[in-house]
Phi, psi and omega in degrees: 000131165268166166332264216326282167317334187285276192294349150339297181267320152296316164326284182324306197294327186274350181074026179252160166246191137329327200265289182304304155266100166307172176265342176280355172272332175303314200271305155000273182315311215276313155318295174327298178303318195279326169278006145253345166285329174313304187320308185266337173327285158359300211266324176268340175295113177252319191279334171211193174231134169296105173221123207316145192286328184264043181274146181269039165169139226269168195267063186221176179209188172233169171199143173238135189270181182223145183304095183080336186259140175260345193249138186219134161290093165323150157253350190275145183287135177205187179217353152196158170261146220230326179201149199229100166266156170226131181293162139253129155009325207251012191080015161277100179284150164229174170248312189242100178197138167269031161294172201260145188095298161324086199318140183235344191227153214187127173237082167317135138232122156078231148223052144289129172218139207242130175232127185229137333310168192287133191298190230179097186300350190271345175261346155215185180260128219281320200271113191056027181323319201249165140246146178227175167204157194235180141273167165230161143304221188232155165289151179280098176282147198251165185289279186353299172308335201262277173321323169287328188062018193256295158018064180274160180293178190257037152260154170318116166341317183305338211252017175270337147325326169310324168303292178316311171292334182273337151305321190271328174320296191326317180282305179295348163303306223260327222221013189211008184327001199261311219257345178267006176291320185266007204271306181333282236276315168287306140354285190299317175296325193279307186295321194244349191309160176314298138332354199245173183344280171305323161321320217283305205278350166297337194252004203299140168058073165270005132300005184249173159283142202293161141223192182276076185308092160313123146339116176267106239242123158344076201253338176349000000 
């Protein structure tokens, strides 16, 4: 489904117009719904990591190192650091090395990142020396987006019915109370059901190796 259909169809569920669900609240909401399915999306992906499709660039970064300092500010928005590599003189990345100079250890507070030891220009390379990689949130859809209408979220298709419905609950809470008891019931089958969301990314790429996979428990 694109936005355009996305919001079509939360109109619909809600018994709404344009007018009556504005579009900026519709978009509000519709944002909303898609990062809290990311959100759990997130929490259960073991064979790989998850990252919404419509970013125009993979979830990695640079640091430039410095001559001695260990502490360095990210800019990039992330929610969690997923590897820290440091280049060597020789163009390698590692994660894990004791040459001296060579950082082997990383501490996050926030996005400040502390690397130990403090690099050492004679064992790597100062300029885009680290590379990181990360989780993200979900992208963020724009009015802009919303006019072309062309747009899919960056989640598995099945579940984009799932937007519209958690958008339109949002609206039918203040003005529709009668319609959210089956809007609730769908929702909870599309995220928790034998079949819903989270089964479909726990089990997404079963070609990786297997691990032991935590229940997945309703936190709604």
């Amino acid at each position: 489904m694109t936005i355009e259909q996305i919001n079509t169809k939360a109109r619909s569920l809600a018994d709404a117009d344009s007018t009556s669900y504005t579009a900026a609240n519709l978009l509000i909401d519709v944002n909303t719904a898609v990062e809290t399915l990311v959100g759990k999306i997130i929490q259960v992906c073991k064979h790989f990591t998850f990252d919404d499709e419509n970013f125009a660039n993979i979830a990695q970064g640079t640091i430039t190192l410095e001559e001695g300092v260990s502490k360095y500010t990210i800019t990039d928005k992330f929610l969690h650091i997923l590897e820290i590599k440091v280049e060597d003189n020789n163009g390698y990345l590692h994660i894990v090395e004791a040459t001296t100079g060579l950082p082997t250890q990383y501490r996050a507070i926030g996005r400040t990142i502390f690397l130990a030891p403090a690099p050492k220009a004679s064992a790597v390379t100062l300029t885009a020396g680290a590379e990181f990689s990360y989780t993200r949130t979900s992208y963020q859809i724009t009015s802009a987006d919303v006019t072309t209408g062309t747009l899919v979220p960056g989640i598995a298709s099945p579940w984009h019915i799932t937007i519209a419905r958690m958008a339109a609950i949002e609206y039918c809470s203040s003005y529709k109370k009668d319609r959210v008891p089956k809007l609730m019931a769908q929702i909870q089958d599309d995220i928790y059901g034998r079949e819903g969301l989270l089964s479909f990314y726990i089990n997404r790429q079963q070609d990786r190796g297997s691990r032991l996979i935590p229940k997945v428990e309703n936190t709604r």
